[in-house]
N, C-alpha and C positions, 0 to 999 in steps of 0.2 A: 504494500500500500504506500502511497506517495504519501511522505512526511510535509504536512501543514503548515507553508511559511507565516511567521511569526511575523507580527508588524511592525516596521520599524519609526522612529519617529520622522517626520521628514524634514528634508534637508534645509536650511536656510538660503535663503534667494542669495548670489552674490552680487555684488553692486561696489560703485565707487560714490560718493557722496563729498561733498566741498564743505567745508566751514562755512557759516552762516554770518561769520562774525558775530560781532555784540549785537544783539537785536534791541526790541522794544522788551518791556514786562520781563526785564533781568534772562529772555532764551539768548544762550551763548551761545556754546557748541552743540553742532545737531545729533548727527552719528553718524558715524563710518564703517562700513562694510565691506574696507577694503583691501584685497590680497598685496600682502607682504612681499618684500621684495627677496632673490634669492639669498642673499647675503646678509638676512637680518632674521630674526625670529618676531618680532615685531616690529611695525612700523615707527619709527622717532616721530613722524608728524605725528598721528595719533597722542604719543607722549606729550607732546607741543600745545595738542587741543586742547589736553588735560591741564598742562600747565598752566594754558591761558585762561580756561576757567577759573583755576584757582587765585589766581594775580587778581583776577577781577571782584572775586571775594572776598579774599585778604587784601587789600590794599597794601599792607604795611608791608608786608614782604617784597626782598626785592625780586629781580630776575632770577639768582641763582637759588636761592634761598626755595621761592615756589617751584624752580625744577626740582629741586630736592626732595621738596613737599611731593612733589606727584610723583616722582620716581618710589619714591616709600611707600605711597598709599596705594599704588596700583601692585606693586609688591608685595606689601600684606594681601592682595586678595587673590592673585596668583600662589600664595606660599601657604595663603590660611596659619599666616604665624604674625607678629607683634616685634621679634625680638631681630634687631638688626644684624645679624650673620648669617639667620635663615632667610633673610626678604633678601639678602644681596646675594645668594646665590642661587636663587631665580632670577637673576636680570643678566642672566652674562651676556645679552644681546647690547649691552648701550655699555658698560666697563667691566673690569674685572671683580670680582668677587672683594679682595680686598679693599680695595680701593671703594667700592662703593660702603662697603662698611665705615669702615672709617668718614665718612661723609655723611652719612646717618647719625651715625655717635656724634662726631662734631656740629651738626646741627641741634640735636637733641640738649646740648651742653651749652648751646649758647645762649647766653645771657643779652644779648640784644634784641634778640626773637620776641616780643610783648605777649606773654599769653594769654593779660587780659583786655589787650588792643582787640588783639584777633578775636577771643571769643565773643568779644560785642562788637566786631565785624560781623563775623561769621553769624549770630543774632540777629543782627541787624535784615542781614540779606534773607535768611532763613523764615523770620515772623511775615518779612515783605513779599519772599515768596507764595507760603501757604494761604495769605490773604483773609485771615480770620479774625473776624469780631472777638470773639473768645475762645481763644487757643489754650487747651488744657495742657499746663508748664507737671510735673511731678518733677519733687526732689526727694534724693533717699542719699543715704551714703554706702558705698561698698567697699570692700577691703582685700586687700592681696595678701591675704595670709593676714603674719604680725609684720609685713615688713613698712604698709602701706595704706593709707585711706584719703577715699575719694569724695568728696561731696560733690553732689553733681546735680541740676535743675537740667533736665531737659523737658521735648516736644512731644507728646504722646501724637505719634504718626504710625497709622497703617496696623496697629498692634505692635509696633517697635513702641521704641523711648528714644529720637537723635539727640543727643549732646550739646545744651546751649555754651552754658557756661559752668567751668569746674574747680577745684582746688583742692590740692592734693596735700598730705599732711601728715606727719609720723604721729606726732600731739597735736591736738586740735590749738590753731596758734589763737584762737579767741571764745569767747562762749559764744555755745549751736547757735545760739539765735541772731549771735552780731557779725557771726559768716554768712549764714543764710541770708541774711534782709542784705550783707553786700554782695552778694551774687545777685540777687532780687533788685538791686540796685543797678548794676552794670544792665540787665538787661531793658528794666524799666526806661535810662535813659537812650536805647535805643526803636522804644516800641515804634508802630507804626503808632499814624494819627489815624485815633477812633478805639485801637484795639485796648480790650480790658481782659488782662489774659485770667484763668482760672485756673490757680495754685494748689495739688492734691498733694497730701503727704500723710503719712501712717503714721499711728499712735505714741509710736516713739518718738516723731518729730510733733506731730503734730498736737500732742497736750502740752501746749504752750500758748497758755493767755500773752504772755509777750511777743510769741511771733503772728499771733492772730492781729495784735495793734497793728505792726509793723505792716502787713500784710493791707489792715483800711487805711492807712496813714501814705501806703500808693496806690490806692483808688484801686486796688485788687478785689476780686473775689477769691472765696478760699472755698476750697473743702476736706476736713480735716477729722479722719477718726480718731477720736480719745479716747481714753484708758474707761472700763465697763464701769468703775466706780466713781467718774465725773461726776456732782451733784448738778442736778437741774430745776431751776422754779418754773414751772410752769404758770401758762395767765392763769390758771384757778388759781393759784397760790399752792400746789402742790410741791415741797422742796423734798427730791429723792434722786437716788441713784440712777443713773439712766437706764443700768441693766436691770430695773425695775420696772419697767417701763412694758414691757415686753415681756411674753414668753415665746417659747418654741415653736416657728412656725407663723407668727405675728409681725407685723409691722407699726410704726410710730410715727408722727409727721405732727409737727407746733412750732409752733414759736414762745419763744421763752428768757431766761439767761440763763446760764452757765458759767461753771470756776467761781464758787462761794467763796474760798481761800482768798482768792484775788479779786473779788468786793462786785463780784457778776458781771457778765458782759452778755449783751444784748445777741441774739442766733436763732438760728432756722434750727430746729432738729429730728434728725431724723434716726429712728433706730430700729433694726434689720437685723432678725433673727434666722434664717431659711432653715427647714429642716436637716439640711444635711449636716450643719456647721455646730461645732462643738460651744462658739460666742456667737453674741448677738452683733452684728456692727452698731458700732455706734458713732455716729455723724454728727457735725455740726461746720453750719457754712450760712455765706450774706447773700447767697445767691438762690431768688426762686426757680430758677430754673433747671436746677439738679436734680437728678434720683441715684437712687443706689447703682444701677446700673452705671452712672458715671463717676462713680467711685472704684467701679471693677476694671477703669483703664490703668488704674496703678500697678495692677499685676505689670504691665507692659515695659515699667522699667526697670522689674526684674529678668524678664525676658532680653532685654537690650544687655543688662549686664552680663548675660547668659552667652550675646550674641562676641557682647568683646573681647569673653573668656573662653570657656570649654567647649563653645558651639563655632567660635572665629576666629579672633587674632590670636586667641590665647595670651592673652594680658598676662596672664599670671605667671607666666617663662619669660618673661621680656627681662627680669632682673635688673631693670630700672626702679630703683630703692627711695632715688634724691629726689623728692619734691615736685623742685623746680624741672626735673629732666621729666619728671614723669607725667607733668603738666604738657609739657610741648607734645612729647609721644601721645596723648592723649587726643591731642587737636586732630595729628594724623592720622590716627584708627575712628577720628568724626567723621573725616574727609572719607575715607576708605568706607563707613558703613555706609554713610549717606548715598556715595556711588551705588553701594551694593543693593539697597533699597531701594535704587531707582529702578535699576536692573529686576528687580521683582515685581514693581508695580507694570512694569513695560510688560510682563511675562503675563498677569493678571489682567490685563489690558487689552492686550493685542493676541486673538486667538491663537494666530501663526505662531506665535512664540510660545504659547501656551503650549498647544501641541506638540513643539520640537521639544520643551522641556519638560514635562507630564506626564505620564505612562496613560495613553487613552485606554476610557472604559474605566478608570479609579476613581474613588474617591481621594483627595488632593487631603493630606494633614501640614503639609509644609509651612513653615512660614516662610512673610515674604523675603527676609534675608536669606533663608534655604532656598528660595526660588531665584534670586538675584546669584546666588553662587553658582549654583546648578544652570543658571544661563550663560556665563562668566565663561563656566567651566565646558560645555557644550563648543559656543566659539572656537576658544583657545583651544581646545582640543581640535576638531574640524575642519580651522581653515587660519589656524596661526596667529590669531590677529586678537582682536577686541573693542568693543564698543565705549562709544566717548558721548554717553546723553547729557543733555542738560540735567544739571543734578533735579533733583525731588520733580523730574518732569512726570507728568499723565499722557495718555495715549492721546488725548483732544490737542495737547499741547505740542504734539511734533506736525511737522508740516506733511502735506502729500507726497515729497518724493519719498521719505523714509517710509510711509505705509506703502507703498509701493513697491521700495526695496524687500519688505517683509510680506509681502504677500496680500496685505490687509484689501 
């Protein structure tokens, strides 16, 4: 009996495509689909595209500094590593191994790099891009073992968490609450005009009557789980526990004050028990427009940390210890996810790509950074090369010769 061929995914259309230059509405660079030449494992202009994206969003960087930057961040996704000896012995197409390392480290180390220029660059472009009235910000802190901790405010996008602005710290060099409000600060002074972003953070951050002031004191909204035995007065005059409030199975929604300790502060509350869950959540925020369910986008910056570490760069081998070196390394595993996010929403977007990267007839569990690698990794595999989208673009957002190049 004749054995049953197996379906293959199909192939990618190949095409040559041109820079777009700087467009209107922050589109850079378009994409490029195009074959390598013999003497190269990838194309250098490609790199160039990448570079000049990145110049256009760092500002502060100079020329050599942003090829640096992209040479690193396209090498973390190529290498699926973080740690500068692994990402530079995947580029031996543009220098040598050594040498690129060392150029890595020497960026990573230098002290004129701004990392907090650039993160409220790189905010600045990033809030301007996604174009939201109320862009939900989460902050949380993660940790590299004992050698390292991060505090970090980023975008809840897509089921990810991108990276606004971070600061990295063996001791914490001030109290939670007067690093948080100045990260909250650096971004604040570049919102757009109109946006009123919405700050989620979990119980351990977030039972903090001082960082909830700080929070209306920038015209913010918050929403913030506290610890189950928060007192609450309710308008009846009921003053109790909030995990009182609720049993198993129940939900809660008033208005009221909260933090008796700290002489009440006026809140929305709300508290959320589901059967399945061992606590009840307990909420409190200035904003009517929340539900529980927009408290369950905070999983997503544990997921993003998931994607910098054991699921991506592998942060956690990079054996960058110092601070300030592990703040720049940081910027470039943003740049590096952000690509790879776009690279997944293109995949989610544009069927053709869906299909080449998807096993037809599944059901899909990936996320979109697994889909953004898996498309990455598809290319470069296939036909040598790799694509240059504008970062955090949508499928609406590329023009017709690229759906055309892909089949669309």
């Amino acid at each position: 009996m004749k054995e049953k061929e197996q379906p293959h995914s199909p192939p990618l259309s190949m095409g040559s495509l041109d820079s777009d230059s700087f467009g209107e509405e922050g589109r850079l660079i378009l994409v490029c689909l195009a074959r390598p030449s013999e003497n190269t494992r990838m194309s250098r202009e490609q790199l160039y595209q990448w570079q000049a994206q990145i110049a256009h969003i760092l500002p502060e960087l100079g020329y050599w500094q942003s090829l640096v930057v992209a040479l690193y961040s396209v090498g973390m996704v190529i290498a699926r590593q973080s740690s500068a000896s692994r990402v530079a012995e995947v580029l031996g197409w543009m220098s040598k191994p050594e040498s690129l390392r060392r150029r890595f480290e020497r960026w990573v180390a230098n002290e004129r790099v701004s990392w907090q220029g650039n993160c409220q660059d790189w905010s600045r472009w990033v809030l301007a891009r996604v174009g939201q009235a109320h862009p939900v910000l989460l902050v949380d802190e993660t940790k590299l073992g004992n050698h390292l901790r991060v505090m970090v405010v980023g975008l809840a996008y897509q089921s990810c968490c991108l990276p606004l602005v971070f600061w990295a710290y063996v001791h914490m060099p001030c109290g939670q609450v007067e690093l948080i409000t100045t990260l909250l600060g650096w971004i604040d002074a570049v919102l757009p005009v109109g946006c009123q972003p919405l700050l989620q953070a979990d119980r351990g951050i977030g039972t903090s009557p001082d960082l909830i002031r700080a929070v209306d004191r920038l015209g913010w909204h918050y929403l913030f789980r506290v610890q189950n035995d928060t007192r609450c007065c309710t308008r009846a005059g009921h003053d109790r526990p909030l995990r009182h409030l609720v049993k198993r199975g129940e939900c809660w929604r008033g208005s009221g004050v909260v933090f008796k300790k700290a002489g009440w502060l006026a809140a929305t509350v709300l508290v959320v028990w589901q059967p399945a869950y061992d606590q009840a959540w307990c909420l409190v925020t200035n904003a009517a427009y929340v539900s529980d369910f927009t408290y369950a986008l905070r999983y997503w910056q544990e997921a993003a940390f998931r994607d910098l570490k054991s699921d991506g760069w592998q942060w956690q081998t990079s054996r960058v210890w110092t601070p300030a070196h592990a703040q720049r390394l940081l910027l470039v595993m943003t740049l590096a996810y952000a690509y790879t996010l776009t690279l997944g929403t293109l995949v989610l977007t544009l069927p053709p790509l869906f299909r080449a990267v998807a096993r037809p007839g599944r059901r899909q569990h990936f996320s979109l950074f697994r889909l953004g690698l898996r498309l990455f990794a598809l290319v470069y595999a296939r036909y040598a090369t790799w694509l240059v989208p504008s970062l955090l673009a949508q499928a609406a957002d590329l023009p017709e010769p690229f759906r055309l190049c892909v089949g669309v």
